[in-house]
Backbone as CSV, one residue per row, in Angstrom:
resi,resn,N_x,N_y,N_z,CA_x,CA_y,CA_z,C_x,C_y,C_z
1,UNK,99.088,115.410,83.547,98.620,115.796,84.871,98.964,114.665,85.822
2,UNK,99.310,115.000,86.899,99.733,114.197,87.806,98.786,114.156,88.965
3,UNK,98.478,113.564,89.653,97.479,113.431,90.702,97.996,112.745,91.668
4,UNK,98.368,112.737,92.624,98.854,112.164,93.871,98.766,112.534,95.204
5,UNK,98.649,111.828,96.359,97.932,111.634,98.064,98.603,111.397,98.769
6,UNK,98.719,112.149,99.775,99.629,111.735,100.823,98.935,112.097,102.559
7,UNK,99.500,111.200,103.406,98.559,111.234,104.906,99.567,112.013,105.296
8,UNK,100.612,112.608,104.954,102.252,113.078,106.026,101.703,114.213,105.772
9,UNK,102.188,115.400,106.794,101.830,116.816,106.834,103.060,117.062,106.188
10,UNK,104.586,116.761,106.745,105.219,117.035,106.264,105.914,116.788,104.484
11,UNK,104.791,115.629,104.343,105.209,115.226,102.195,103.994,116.182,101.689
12,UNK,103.122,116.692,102.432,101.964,117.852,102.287,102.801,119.368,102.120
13,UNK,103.493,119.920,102.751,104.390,121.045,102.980,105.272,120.769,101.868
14,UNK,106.172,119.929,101.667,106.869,119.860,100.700,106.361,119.720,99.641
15,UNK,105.312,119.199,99.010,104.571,119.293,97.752,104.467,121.212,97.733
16,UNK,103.580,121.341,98.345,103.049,122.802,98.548,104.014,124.027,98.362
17,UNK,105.141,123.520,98.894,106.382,124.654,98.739,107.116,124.495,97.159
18,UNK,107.009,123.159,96.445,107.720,122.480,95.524,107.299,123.571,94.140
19,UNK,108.337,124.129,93.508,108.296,124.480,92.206,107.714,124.058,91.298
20,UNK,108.023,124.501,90.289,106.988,124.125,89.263,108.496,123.255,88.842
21,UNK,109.286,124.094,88.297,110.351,123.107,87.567,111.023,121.929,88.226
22,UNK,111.340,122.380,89.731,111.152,121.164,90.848,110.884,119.796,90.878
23,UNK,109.342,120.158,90.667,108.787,119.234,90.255,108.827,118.361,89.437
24,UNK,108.751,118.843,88.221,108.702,118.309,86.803,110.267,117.466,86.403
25,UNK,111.188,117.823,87.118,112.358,117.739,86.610,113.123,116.606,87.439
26,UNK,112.687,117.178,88.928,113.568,116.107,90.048,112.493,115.016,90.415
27,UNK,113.018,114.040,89.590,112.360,112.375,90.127,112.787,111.872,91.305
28,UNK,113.403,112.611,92.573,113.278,112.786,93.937,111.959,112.795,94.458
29,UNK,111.850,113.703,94.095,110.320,114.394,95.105,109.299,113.440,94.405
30,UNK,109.232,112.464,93.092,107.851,112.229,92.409,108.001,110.779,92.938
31,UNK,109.184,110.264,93.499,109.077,109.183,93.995,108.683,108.428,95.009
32,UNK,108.497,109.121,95.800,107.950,109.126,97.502,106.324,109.210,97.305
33,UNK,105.648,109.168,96.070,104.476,108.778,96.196,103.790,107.734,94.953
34,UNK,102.750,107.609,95.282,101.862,106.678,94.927,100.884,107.602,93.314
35,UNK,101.629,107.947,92.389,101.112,109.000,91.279,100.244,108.100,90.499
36,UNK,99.082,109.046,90.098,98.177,108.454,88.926,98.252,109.722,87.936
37,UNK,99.146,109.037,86.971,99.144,110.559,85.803,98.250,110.146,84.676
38,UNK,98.002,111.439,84.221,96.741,110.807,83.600,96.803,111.984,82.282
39,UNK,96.569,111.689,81.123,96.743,112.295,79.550,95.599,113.020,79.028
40,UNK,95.384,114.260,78.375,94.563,114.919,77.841,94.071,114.284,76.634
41,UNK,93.095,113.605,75.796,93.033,113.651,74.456,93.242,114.642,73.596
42,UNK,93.193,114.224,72.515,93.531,115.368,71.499,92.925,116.258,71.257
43,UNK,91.023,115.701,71.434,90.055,116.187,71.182,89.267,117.339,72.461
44,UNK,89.536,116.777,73.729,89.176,117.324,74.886,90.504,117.694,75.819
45,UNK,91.389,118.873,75.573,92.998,119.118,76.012,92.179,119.472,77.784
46,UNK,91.567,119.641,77.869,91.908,120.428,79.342,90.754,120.110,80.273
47,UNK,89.892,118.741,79.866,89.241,117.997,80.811,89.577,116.750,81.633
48,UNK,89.939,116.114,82.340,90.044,114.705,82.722,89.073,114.416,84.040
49,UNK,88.903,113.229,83.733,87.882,112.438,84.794,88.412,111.224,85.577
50,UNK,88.492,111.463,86.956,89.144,110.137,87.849,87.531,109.685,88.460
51,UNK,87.606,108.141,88.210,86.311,107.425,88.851,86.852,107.055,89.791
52,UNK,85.851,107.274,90.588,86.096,107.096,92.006,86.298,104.987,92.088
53,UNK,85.284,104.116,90.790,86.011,103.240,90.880,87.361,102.966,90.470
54,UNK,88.449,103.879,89.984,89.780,103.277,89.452,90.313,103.491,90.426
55,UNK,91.242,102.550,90.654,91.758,101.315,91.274,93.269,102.372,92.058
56,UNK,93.119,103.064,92.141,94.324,103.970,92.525,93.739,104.659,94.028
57,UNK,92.632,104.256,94.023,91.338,105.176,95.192,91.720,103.911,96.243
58,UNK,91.856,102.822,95.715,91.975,101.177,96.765,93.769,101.168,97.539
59,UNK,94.607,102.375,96.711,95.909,102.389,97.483,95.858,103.618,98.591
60,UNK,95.378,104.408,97.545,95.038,105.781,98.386,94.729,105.394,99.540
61,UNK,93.251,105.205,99.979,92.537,105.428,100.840,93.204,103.664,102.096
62,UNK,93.845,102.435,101.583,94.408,101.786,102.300,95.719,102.726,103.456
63,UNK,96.311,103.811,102.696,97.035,104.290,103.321,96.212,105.708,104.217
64,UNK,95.299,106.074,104.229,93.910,106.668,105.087,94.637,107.927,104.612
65,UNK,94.677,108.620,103.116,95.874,109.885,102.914,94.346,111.038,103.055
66,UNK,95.305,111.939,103.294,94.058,113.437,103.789,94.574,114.493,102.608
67,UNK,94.975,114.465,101.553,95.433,115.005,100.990,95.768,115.153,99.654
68,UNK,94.356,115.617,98.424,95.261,115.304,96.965,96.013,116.469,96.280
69,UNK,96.934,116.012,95.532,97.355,117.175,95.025,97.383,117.380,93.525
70,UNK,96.912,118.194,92.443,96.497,117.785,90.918,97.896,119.221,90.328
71,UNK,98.928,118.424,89.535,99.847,118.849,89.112,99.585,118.901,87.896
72,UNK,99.563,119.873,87.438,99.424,120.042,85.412,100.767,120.408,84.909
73,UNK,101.759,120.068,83.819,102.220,119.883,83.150,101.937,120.461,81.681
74,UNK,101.643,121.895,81.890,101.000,122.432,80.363,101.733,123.630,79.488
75,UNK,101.481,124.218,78.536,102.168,125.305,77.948,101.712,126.651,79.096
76,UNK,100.338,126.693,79.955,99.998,127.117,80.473,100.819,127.530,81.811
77,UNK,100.859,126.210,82.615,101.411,126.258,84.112,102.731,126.756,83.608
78,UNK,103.672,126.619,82.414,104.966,126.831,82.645,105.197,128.697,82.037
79,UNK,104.033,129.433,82.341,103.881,130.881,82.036,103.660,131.274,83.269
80,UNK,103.605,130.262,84.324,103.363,131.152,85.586,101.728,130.784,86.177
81,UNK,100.996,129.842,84.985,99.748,130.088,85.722,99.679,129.216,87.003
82,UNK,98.842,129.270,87.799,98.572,128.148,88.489,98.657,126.441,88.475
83,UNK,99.183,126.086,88.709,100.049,124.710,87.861,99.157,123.450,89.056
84,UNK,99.141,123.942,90.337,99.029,122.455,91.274,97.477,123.083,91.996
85,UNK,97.271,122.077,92.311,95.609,122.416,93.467,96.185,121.313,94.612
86,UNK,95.545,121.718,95.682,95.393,120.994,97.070,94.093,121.160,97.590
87,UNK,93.717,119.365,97.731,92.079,119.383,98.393,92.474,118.312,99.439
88,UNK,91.668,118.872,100.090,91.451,117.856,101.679,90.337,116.520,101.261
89,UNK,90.896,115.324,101.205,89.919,114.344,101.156,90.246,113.173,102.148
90,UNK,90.156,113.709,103.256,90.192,112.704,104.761,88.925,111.462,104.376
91,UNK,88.848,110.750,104.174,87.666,109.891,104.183,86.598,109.942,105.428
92,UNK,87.235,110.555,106.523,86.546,110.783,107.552,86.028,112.098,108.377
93,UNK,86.156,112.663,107.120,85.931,114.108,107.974,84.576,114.699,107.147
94,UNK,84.081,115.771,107.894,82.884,116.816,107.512,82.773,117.105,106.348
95,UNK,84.605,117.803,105.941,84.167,118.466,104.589,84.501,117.887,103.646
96,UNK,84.796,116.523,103.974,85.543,115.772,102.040,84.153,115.675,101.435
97,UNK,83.943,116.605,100.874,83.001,116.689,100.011,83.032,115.352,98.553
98,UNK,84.318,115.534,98.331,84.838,114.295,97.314,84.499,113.041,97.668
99,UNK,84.246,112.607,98.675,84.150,110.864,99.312,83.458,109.911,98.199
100,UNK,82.431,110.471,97.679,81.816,109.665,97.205,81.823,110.361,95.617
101,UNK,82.094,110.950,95.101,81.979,111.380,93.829,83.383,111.387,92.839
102,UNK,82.793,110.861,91.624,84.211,111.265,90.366,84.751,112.605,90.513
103,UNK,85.737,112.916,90.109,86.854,113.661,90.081,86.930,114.514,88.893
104,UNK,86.079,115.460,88.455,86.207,116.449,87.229,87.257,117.045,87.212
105,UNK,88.501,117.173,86.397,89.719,117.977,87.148,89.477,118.981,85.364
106,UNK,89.408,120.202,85.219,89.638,121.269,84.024,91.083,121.691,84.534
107,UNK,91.883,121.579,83.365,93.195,122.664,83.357,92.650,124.200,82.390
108,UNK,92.431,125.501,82.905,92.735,126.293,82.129,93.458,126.882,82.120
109,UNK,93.586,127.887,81.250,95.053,129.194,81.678,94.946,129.763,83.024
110,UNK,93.770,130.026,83.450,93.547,131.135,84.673,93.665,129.506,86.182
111,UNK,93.546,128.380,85.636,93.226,127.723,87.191,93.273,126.333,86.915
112,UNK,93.406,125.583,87.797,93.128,124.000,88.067,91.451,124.044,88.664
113,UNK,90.722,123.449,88.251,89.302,123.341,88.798,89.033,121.608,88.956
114,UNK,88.052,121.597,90.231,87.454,120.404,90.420,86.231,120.242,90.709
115,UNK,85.574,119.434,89.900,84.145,119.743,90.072,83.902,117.788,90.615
């Protein structure tokens, strides 16, 4: 899973429009950001947890980004399911609900979820 932020509307649009194979394949597009990829255990395949203390939140938010995006990489996403999520986390706005809380990210077949 890939997790990565961006403040540009326009590296926002291009994520958003970006393929699945796109993605995965052209180290173009994965380079222009600041990625925290992050591994399933063996034991728990389709939970991961970002703390709001790891140290990837101190580049993020230096660059003031309004924007995460959670890319899965699974037997799943490459059937068509839902592969990427987009959440608004402005540090300064109403609804970043995220500001202050860890990052529950579930991959299932049907969705990307964040709790």
């Amino acid at each position: 899973v890939d997790l990565l932020a961006t403040d540009d509307a326009k590296k926002s649009i291009l994520l958003n429009n970006t393929s699945y194979s796109d993605y995965w394949t052209d180290n173009d597009i994965r380079k222009y950001f600041q990625i925290k990829e992050m591994y399933f255990k063996n034991n728990d395949r389709n939970i991961l947890e970002l703390s709001k203390k790891n140290k990837i939140w101190e580049k993020w938010n230096e660059n003031d980004v309004k924007t995460l995006f959670i890319f899965a990489n699974s037997a799943e996403s490459m059937n068509g399911t839902n592969w990427k999520r987009k959440i608004p986390i402005e540090r300064y706005s109403w609804f970043n609900f995220w500001s202050d809380k860890d990052l529950k990210i579930t991959v299932s077949k049907e969705k990307i979820s964040v709790k």
